[in-house]
C-alpha positions as CSV (number, residue, x, y, z in Angstrom):
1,X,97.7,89.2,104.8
2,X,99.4,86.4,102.7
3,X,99.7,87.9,99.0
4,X,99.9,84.8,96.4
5,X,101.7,85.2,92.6
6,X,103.8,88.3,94.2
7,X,107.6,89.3,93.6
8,X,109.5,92.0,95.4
9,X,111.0,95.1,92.9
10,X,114.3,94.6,91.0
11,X,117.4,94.6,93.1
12,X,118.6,98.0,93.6
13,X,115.4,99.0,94.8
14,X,112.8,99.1,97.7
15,X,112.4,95.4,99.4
16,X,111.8,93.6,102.1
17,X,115.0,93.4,103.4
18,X,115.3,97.3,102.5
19,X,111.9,99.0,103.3
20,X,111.2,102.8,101.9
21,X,110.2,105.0,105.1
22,X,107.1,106.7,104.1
23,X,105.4,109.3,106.3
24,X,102.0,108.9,107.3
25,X,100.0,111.8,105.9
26,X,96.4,110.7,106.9
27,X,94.5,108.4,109.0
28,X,90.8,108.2,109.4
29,X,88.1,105.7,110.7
30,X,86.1,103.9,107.9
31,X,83.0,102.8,109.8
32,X,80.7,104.7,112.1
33,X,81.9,104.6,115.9
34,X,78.6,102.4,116.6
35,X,79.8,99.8,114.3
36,X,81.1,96.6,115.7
37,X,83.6,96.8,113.0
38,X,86.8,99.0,112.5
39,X,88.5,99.3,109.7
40,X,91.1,102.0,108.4
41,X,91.5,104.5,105.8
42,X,95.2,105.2,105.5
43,X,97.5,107.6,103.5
44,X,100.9,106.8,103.1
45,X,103.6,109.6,101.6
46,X,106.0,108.0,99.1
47,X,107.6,111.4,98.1
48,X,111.5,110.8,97.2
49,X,110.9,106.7,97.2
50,X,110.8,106.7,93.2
51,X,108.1,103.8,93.7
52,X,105.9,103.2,90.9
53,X,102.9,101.3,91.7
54,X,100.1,99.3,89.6
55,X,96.7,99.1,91.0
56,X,96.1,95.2,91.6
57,X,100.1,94.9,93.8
58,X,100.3,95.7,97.6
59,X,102.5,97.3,99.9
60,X,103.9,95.2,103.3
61,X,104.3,96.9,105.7
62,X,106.7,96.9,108.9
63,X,104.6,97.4,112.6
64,X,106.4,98.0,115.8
65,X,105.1,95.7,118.8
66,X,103.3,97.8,121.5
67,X,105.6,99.3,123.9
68,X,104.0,98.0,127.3
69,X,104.2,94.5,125.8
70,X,107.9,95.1,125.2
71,X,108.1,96.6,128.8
72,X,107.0,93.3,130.7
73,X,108.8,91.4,128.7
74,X,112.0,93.1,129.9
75,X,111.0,93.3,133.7
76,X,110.4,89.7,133.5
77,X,113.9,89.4,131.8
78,X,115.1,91.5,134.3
79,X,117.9,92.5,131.7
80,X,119.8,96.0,130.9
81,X,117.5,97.2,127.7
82,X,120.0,98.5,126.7
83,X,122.5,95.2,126.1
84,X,123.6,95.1,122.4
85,X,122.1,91.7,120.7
86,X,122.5,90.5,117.4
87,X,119.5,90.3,115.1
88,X,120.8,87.1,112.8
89,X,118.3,88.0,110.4
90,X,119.4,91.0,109.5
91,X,122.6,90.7,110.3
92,X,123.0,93.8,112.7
93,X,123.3,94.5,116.2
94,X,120.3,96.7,117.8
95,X,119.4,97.1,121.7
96,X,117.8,94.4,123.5
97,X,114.5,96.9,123.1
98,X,114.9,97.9,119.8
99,X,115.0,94.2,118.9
100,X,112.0,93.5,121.0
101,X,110.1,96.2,119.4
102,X,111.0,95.9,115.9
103,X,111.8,92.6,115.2
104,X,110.2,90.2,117.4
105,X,106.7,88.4,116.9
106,X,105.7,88.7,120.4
107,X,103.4,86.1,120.3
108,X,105.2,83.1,119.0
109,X,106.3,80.7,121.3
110,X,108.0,77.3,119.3
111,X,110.2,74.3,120.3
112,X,112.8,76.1,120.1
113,X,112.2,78.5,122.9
114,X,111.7,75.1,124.9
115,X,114.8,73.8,123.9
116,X,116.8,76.5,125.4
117,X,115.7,75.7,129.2
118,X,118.8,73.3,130.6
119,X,118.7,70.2,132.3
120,X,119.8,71.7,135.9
121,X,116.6,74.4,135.4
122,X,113.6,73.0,138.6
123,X,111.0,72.9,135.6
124,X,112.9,70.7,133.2
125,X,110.9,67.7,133.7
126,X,107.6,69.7,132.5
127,X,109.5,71.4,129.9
128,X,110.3,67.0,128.3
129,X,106.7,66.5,129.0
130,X,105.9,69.6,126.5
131,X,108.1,67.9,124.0
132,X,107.3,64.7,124.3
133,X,104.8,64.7,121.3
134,X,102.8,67.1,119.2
135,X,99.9,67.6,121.0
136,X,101.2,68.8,123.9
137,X,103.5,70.8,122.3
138,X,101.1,72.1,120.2
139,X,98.8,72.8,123.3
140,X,101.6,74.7,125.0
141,X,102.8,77.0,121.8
142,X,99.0,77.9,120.5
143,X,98.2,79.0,124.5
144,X,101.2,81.1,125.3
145,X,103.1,84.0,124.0
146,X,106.5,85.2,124.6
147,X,106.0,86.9,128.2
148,X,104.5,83.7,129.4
149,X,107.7,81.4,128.4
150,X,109.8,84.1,129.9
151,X,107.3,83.9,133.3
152,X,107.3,80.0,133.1
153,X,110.7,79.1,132.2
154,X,113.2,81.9,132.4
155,X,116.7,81.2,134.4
156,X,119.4,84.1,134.4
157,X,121.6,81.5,133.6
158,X,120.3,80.9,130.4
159,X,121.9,82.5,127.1
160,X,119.9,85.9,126.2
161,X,121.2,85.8,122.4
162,X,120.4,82.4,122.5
163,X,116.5,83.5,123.4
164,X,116.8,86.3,120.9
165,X,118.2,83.6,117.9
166,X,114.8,81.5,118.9
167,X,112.4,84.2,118.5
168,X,110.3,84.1,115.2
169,X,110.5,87.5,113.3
170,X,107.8,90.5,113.6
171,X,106.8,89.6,109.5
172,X,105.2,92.3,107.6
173,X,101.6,92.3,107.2
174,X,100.4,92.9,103.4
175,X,97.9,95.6,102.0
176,X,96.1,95.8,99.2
177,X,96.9,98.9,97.0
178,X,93.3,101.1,97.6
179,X,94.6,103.9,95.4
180,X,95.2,104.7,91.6
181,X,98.9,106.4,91.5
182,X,97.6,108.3,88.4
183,X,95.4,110.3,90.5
184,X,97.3,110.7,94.2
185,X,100.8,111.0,92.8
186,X,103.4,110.0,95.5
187,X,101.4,108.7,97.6
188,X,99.3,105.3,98.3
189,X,96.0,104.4,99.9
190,X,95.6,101.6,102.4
191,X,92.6,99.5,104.1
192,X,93.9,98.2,107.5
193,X,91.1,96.2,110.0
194,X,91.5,97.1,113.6
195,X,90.8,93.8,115.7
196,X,91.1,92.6,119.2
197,X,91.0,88.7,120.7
198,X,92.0,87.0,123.4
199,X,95.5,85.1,123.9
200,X,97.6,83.9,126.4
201,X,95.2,85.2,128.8
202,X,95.2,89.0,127.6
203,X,93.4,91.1,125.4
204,X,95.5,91.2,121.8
205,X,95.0,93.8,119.3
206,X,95.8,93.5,115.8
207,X,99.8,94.7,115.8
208,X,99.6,97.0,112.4
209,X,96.3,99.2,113.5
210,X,97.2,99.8,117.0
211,X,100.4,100.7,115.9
212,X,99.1,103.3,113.1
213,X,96.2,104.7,115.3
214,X,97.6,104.4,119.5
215,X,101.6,105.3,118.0
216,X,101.9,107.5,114.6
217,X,101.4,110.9,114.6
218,X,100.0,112.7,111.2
219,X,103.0,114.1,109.1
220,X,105.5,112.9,112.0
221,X,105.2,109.2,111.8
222,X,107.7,106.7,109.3
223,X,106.5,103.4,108.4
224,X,108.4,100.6,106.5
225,X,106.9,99.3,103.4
226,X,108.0,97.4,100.4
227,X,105.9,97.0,96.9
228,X,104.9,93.9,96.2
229,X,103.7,93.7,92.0
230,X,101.1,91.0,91.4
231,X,100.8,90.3,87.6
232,X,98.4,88.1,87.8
233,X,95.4,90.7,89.3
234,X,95.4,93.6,86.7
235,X,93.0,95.3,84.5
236,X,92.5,94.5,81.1
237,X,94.3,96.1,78.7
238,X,91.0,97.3,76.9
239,X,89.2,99.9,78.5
240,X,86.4,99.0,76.6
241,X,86.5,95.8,78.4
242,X,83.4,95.1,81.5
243,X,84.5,94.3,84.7
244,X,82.6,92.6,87.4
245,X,84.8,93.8,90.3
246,X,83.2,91.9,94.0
247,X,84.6,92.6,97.1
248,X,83.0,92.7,100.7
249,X,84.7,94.2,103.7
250,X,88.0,95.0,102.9
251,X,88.0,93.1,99.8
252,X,86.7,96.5,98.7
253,X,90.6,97.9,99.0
254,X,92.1,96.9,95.6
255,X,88.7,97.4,93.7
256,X,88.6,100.9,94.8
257,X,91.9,100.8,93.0
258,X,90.8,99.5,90.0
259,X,87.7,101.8,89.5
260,X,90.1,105.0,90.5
261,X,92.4,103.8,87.7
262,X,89.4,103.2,84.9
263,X,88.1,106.5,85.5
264,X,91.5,108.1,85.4
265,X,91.8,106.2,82.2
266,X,88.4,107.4,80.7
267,X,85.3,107.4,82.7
268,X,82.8,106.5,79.5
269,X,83.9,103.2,78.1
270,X,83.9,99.8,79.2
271,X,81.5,98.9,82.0
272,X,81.8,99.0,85.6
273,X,79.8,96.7,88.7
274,X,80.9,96.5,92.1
275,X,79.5,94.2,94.6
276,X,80.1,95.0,98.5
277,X,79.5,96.1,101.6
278,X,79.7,94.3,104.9
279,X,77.7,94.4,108.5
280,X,75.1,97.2,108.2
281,X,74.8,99.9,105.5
282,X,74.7,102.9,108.4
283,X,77.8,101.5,109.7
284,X,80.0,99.7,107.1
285,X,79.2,101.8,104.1
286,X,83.1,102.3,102.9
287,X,84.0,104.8,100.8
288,X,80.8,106.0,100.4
289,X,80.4,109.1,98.8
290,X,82.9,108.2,96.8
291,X,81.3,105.2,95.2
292,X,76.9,106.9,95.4
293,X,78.9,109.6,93.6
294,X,80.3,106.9,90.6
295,X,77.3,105.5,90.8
296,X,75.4,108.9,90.3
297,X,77.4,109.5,87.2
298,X,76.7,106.5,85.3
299,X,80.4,105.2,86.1
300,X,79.8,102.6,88.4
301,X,77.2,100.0,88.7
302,X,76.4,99.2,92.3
303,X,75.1,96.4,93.8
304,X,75.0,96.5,98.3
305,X,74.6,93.4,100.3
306,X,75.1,94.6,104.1
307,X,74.6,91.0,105.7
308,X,72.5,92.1,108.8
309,X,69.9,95.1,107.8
310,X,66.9,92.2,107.3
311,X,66.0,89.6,109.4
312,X,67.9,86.8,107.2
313,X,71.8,87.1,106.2
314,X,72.3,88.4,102.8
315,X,75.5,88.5,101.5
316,X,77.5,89.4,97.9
317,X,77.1,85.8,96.7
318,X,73.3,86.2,97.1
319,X,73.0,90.1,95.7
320,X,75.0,88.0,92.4
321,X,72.3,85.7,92.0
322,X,69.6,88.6,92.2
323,X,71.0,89.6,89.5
324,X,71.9,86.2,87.5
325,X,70.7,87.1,84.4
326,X,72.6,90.4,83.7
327,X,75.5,89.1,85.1
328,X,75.4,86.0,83.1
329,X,74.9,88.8,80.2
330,X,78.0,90.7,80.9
331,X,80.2,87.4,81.1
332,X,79.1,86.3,77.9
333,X,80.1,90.2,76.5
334,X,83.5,89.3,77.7
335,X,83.3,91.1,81.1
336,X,86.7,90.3,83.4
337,X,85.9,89.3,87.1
338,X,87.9,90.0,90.0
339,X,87.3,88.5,93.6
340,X,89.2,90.3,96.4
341,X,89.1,89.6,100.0
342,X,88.2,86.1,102.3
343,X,89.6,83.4,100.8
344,X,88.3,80.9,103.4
345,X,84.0,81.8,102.8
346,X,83.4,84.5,100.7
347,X,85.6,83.3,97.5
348,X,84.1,80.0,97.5
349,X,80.9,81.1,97.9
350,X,81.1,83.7,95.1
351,X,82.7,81.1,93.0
352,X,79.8,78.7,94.3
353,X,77.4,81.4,93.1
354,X,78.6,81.8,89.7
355,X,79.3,78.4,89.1
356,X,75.0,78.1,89.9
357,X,74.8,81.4,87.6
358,X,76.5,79.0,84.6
359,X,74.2,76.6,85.3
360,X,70.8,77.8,85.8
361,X,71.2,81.2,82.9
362,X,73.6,79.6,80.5
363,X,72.4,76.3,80.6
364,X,75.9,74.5,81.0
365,X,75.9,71.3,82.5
366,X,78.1,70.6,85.4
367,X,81.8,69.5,83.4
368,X,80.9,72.5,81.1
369,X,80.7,75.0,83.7
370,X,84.0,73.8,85.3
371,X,85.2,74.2,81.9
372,X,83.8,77.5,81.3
373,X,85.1,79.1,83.9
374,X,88.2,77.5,83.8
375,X,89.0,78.9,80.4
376,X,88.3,82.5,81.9
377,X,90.8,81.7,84.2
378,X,93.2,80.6,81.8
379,X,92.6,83.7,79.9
380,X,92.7,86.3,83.0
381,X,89.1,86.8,82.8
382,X,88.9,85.1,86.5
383,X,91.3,86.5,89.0
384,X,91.4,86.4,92.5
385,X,93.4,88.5,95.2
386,X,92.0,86.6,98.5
387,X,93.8,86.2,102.0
């Protein structure tokens, strides 16, 4: 997950380049094991980090590659794993495992792997083909991962530092912040989607979940993270202030934030509507007892759209227009909206949606609504935290 308008802490503390070690305290499956989905809850321990986190920032967090993965990769190297290499990056010196495991995007394959292979290599010719223009390079990079260049083009008298200083860098992967510090303490709640596709003619799964779920152990397991503030996706400072908080699959992360925060702050003022949900509400329901139970109260207004419980696809963008007139209602009462989640469908179409909203209930013509929402957006009344 790519985080936009972020900056790492102050020096001196936490960072990228110096992660905190937290201690995974729990670890639970979100949706129902017939879902077609799986995303996770997880707990992370922050106890003697001295991180202070705001409900809107994100943590990234360090994976470790799976450990058959690294395996093959050293059979087909054929190398000692334990020969000392020097992570340039970092500027330290690991084992030839430790580097494979920890600091290595297994996956990547680029020109510069290609590069390395010599002229006297047998293959030489189809490795000047391969970077003879873009296409074909592009076709040989997007279909192989690491192991494969190894199995095509690995000679033992090629340099192995040489092969480590090509290798792109295992990069954190980014999580919204799913918790409100002023009700867990020292510790910080994560969504993180479980996925599987096909690559380089194997099965992949996503690198973070399998690590968490197939590698940590409860109260054993350290993870590397770093806080990442983003200034530009906060509450208002009002708490009398409405907010319109929408948020589908694990969009939901951050929001869940947000409405912990507000009710820490004081359940009864200001206004509160969520819009989520995902596949199928006896599958995908996140969080909820948790959010029935706001709802129950009078803290939360809640509005469901699970895309494939009726015959035709209904989505968030279409449960906002259900309700166009309210909403329209609340924006004009000064209600903030916040968009978390898909940047590439569901943020368009939710911008699409009120954009229409504008429109058809406030009557705006086309240049007005740009310009309507555009001044929210100048004002922080429109934020988005998509990826």
């Amino acid at each position: 997950m790519e985080k936009s308008d972020v900056k790492e802490p102050l020096p001196g503390l936490y960072s990228r380049k110096r992660p905190f070690y937290a201690t995974l305290s729990h670890l639970r499956l979100l949706n129902h094991p017939l879902s077609t989905k799986e995303n996770l809850h997880i707990t992370l321990d922050l106890e003697g980090s001295g991180i202070e986190y705001s409900v809107g920032s994100s943590f990234g967090l360090y994976p470790e590659n799976c450990p058959q993965k690294v395996e093959a990769i050293l059979l087909a190297l054929q190398i000692d794993p334990n020969h000392i290499v020097y992570d340039k990056r970092n500027e330290g010196s690991l084992t030839l495992r430790a580097f494979l495991a920890k600091k290595v995007n297994l996956q990547s394959v680029t020109s510069a792997h290609l590069n390395l292979v010599i002229p006297s290599h047998s293959r030489h010719a189809e490795v000047k083909q391969i970077l003879s223009t873009k296409e074909e390079l592009l076709s040989y990079t997007s279909s192989r991962d690491l192991l494969s260049f190894i199995q095509d083009f690995w000679n033992p008298s090629l340099e192995l530092q040489h092969l480590c200083d090509a290798c792109s860098p295992l990069l954190p992967r980014y999580y919204s912040v799913a918790s409100s510090q002023k009700l867990v303490g020292n510790k910080v709640d994560l969504m993180v989607a479980s996925f599987s596709y096909p690559f380089a003619g194997r099965e992949e799964k996503s690198v973070t979940a399998s690590f968490l779920k197939e590698r940590c152990a409860i109260g054993q397991s350290k993870v590397g993270l770093f806080l990442m503030e983003n200034p530009h996706f906060s509450l208002p400072m009002d708490r009398r202030t409405k907010v319109i908080l929408i948020g589908p699959g694990t969009g939901l992360a951050a929001l869940r934030g947000f409405l912990q925060e507000r009710e820490m702050q004081d359940p009864l003022t200001g206004g509160n509507w969520l819009f989520t949900g995902d596949r199928n509400r006896s599958t995908d329901f996140y969080y909820q007892e948790e959010l029935l139970e706001w709802e129950k109260s009078g803290f939360l207004k809640l509005s469901l759209a699970f895309s494939r419980d009726q015959e035709g696809k209904h989505y968030v963008q279409d449960e906002m227009k259900k309700h166009a007139a309210e909403l329209w209602h609340w924006i004009n009462e000064g209600a903030h909206i916040y968009i978390c989640g898909d940047a590439k469908r569901m943020a368009r179409d939710v911008t699409l949606a009120l954009h229409e909203i504008a429109l058809e209930e406030g009557g705006l013509s086309e240049d007005e609504a740009k310009n309507f929402f555009r001044h929210l957006k100048k004002g922080k009344r429109f934020c988005q935290d998509v990826y």
